[in-house]
C-alpha positions as a LaTeX table, in Angstrom:
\begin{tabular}{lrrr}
\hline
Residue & $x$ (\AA) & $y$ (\AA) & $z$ (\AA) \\
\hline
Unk1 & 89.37 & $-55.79$ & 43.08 \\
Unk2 & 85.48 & $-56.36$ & 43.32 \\
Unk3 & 83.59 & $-55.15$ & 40.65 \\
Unk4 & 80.27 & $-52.92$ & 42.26 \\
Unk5 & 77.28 & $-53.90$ & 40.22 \\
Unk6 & 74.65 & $-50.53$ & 40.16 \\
Unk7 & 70.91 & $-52.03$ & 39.48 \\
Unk8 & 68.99 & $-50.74$ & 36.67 \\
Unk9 & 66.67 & $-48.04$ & 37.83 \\
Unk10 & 63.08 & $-48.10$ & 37.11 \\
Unk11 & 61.43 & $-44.78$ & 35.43 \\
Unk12 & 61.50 & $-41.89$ & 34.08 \\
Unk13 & 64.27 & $-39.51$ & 34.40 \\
Unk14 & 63.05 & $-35.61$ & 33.73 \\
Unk15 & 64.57 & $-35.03$ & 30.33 \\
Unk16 & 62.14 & $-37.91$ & 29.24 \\
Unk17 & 58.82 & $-36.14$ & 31.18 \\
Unk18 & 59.78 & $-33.00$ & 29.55 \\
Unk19 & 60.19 & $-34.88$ & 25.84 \\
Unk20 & 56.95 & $-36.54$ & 25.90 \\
Unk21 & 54.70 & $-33.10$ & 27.44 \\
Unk22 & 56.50 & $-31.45$ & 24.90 \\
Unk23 & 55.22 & $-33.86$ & 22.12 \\
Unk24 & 51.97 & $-33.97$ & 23.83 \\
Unk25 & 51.11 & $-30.24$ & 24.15 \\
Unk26 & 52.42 & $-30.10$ & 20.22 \\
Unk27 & 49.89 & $-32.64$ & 19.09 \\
Unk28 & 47.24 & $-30.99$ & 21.15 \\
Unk29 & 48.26 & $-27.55$ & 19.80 \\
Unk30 & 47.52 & $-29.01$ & 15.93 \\
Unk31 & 44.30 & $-30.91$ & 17.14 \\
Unk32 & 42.28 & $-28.08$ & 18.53 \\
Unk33 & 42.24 & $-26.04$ & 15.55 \\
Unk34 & 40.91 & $-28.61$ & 13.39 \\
Unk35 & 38.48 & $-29.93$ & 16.02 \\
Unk36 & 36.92 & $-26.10$ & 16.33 \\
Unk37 & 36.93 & $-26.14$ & 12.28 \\
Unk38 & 35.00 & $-29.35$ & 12.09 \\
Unk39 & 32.46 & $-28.08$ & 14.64 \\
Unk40 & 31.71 & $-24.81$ & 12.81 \\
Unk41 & 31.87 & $-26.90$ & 9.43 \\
Unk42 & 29.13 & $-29.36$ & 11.06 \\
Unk43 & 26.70 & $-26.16$ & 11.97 \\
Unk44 & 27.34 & $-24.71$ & 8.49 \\
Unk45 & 26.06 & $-28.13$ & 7.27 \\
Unk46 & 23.51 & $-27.74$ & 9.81 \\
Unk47 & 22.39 & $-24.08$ & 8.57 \\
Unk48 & 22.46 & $-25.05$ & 4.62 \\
Unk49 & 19.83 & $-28.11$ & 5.37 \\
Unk50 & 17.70 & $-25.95$ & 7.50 \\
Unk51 & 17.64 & $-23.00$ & 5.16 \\
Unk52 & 16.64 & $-25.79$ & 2.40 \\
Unk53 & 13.84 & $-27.20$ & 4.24 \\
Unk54 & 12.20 & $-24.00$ & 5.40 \\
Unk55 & 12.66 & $-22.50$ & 1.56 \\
Unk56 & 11.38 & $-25.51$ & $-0.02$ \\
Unk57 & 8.23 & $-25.39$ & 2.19 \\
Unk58 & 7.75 & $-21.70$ & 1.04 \\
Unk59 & 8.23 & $-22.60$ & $-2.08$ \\
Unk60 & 5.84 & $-25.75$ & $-2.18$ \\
Unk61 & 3.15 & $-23.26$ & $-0.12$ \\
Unk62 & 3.24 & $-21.25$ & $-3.31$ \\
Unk63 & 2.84 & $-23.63$ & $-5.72$ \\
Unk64 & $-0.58$ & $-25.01$ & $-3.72$ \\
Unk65 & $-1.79$ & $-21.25$ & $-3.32$ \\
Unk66 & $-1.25$ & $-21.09$ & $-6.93$ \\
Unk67 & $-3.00$ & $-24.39$ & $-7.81$ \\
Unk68 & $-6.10$ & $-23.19$ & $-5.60$ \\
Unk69 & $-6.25$ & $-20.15$ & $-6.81$ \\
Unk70 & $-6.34$ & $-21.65$ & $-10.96$ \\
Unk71 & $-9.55$ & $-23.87$ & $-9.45$ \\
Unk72 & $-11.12$ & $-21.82$ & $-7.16$ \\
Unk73 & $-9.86$ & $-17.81$ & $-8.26$ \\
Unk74 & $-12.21$ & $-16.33$ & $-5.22$ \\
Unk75 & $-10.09$ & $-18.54$ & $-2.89$ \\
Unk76 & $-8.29$ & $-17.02$ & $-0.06$ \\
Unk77 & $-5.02$ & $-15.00$ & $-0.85$ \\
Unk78 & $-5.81$ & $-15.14$ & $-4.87$ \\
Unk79 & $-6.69$ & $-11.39$ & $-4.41$ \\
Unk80 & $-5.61$ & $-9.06$ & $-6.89$ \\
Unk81 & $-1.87$ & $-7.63$ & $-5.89$ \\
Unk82 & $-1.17$ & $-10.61$ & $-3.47$ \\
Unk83 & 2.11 & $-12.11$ & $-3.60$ \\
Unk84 & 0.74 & $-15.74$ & $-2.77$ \\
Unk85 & 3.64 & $-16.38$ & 0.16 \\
Unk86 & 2.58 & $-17.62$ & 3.25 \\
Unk87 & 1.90 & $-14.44$ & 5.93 \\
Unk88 & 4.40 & $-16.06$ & 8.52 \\
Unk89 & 6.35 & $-19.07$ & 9.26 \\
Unk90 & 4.00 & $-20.25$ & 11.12 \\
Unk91 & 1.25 & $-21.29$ & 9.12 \\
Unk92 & 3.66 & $-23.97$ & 7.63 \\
Unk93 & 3.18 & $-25.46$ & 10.31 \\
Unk94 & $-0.29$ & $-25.26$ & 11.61 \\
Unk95 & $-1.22$ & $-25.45$ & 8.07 \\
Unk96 & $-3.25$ & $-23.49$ & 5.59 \\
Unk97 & $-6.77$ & $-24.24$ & 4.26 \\
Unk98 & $-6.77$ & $-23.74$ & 0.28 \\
Unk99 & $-10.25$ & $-22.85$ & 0.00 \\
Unk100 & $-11.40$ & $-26.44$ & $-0.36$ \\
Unk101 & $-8.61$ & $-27.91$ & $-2.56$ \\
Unk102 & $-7.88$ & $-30.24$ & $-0.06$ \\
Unk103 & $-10.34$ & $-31.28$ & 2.52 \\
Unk104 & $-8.05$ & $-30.34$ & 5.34 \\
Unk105 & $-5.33$ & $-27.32$ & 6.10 \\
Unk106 & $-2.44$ & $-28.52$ & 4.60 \\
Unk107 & 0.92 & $-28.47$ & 6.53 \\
Unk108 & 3.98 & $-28.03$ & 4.86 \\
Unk109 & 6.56 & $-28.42$ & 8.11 \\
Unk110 & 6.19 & $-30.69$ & 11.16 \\
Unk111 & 8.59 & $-27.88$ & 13.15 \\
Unk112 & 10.89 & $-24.82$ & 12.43 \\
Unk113 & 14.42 & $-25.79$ & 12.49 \\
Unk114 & 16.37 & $-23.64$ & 14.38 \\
Unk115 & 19.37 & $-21.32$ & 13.20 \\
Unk116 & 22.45 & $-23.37$ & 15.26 \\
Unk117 & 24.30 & $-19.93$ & 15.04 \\
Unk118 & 22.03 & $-18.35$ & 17.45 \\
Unk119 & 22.06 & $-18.83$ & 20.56 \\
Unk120 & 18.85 & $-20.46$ & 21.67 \\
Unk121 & 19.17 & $-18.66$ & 25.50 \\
Unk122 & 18.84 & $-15.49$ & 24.47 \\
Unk123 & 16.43 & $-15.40$ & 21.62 \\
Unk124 & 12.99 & $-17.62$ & 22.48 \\
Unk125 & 11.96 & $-18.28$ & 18.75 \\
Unk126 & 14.02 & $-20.32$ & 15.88 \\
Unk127 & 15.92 & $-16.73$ & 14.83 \\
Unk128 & 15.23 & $-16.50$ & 11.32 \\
Unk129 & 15.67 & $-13.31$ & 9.51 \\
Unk130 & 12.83 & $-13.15$ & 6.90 \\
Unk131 & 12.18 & $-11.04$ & 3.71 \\
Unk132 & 8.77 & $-10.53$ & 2.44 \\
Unk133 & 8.18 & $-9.92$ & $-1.48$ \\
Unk134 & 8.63 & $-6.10$ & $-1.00$ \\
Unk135 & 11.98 & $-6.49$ & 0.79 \\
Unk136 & 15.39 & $-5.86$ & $-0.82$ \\
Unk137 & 17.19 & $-7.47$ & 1.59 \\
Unk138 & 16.67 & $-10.81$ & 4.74 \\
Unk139 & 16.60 & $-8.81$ & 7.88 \\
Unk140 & 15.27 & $-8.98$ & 11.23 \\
Unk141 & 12.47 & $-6.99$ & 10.29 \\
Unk142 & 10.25 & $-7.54$ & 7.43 \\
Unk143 & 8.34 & $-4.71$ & 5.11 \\
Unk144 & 5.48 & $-6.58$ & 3.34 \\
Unk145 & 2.79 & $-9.14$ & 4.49 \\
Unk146 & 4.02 & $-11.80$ & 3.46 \\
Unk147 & 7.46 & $-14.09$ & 3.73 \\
Unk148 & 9.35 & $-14.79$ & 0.43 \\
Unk149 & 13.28 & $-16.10$ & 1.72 \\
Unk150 & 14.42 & $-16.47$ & 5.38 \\
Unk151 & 18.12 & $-15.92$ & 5.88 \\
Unk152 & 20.25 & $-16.42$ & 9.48 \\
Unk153 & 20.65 & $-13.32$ & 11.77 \\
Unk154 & 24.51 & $-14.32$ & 12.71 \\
Unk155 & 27.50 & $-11.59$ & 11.86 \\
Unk156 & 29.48 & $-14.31$ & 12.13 \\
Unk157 & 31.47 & $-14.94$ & 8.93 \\
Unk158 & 31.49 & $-18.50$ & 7.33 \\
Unk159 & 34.45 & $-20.90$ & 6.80 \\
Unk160 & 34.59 & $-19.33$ & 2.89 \\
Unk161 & 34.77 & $-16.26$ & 4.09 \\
Unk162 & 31.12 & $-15.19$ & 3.28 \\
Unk163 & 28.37 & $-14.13$ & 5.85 \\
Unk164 & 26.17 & $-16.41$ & 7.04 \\
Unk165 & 23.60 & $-14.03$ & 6.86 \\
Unk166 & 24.10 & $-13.75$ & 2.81 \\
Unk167 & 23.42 & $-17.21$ & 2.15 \\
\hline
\end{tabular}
């Protein structure tokens, strides 16, 4: 009797395809969680330094105004019942003359920053919800003349569990 020798196949038999997609659509299953987590956590990071810069500037706007108005007490915005806070995001950036303080208007941001959690198709300017020293509350729509805090108009809700619009 002669022995038949069978060659080895080459491949994969279908138990082995259906192992390794299984495995594979596992791994991607954890993955995609976390990478959606790390994206929102990124634009949260985004959102605190952008909040920080614009507040700063407010606050550094106030401190000039009220340096100018200790040297020079006729100076524009000293008036009586004034808060002192710039009128309007704006003029932190094309800058504010002190009433001669400084020999130039004074600019305390090169740009707004943008809120990453609106979407920048639908609304055409940064999206900041701003509160004037009247206001209780950041909003859309400010009371007073003037802007004292800037908050983010999202609903979303944070990774904490907060609202992004109460930071």
């Amino acid at each position: 009797m002669t022995k038949i020798k069978f060659g080895r196949r080459s491949g994969l038999t279908i138990i082995e395809l259906i192992m390794t997609l299984a495995i594979l659509s596992i791994l991607a299953g954890l993955i995609l969680p976390s990478a959606r987590l790390m994206a929102k956590r990124s634009k949260e990071i985004e959102l605190r330094r952008n909040l920080r810069i614009i507040r700063n500037a407010i606050d550094d706007f106030r401190k000039t105004q009220d340096k100018a108005c200790e040297q020079a007490p006729a100076t524009k915005g000293c008036e009586a019942g004034k808060s002192r806070y710039p009128e309007s995001l704006d003029v932190l950036v094309e800058g504010f003359d002190f009433g001669g303080i400084k020999p130039e208007k004074k600019k305390f941001l090169r740009r707004i920053p943008a809120d990453p959690f609106v979407d920048k198709n639908t609304v055409s300017s940064p999206g900041w919800g701003l509160r004037s020293y009247a206001d209780d509350e950041c909003g859309p729509n400010k009371g007073g003349d003037d802007i004292y805090d800037v908050c983010s108009t999202s609903d979303e809700t944070a990774i904490d569990g907060t609202k992004y619009k109460d930071w």
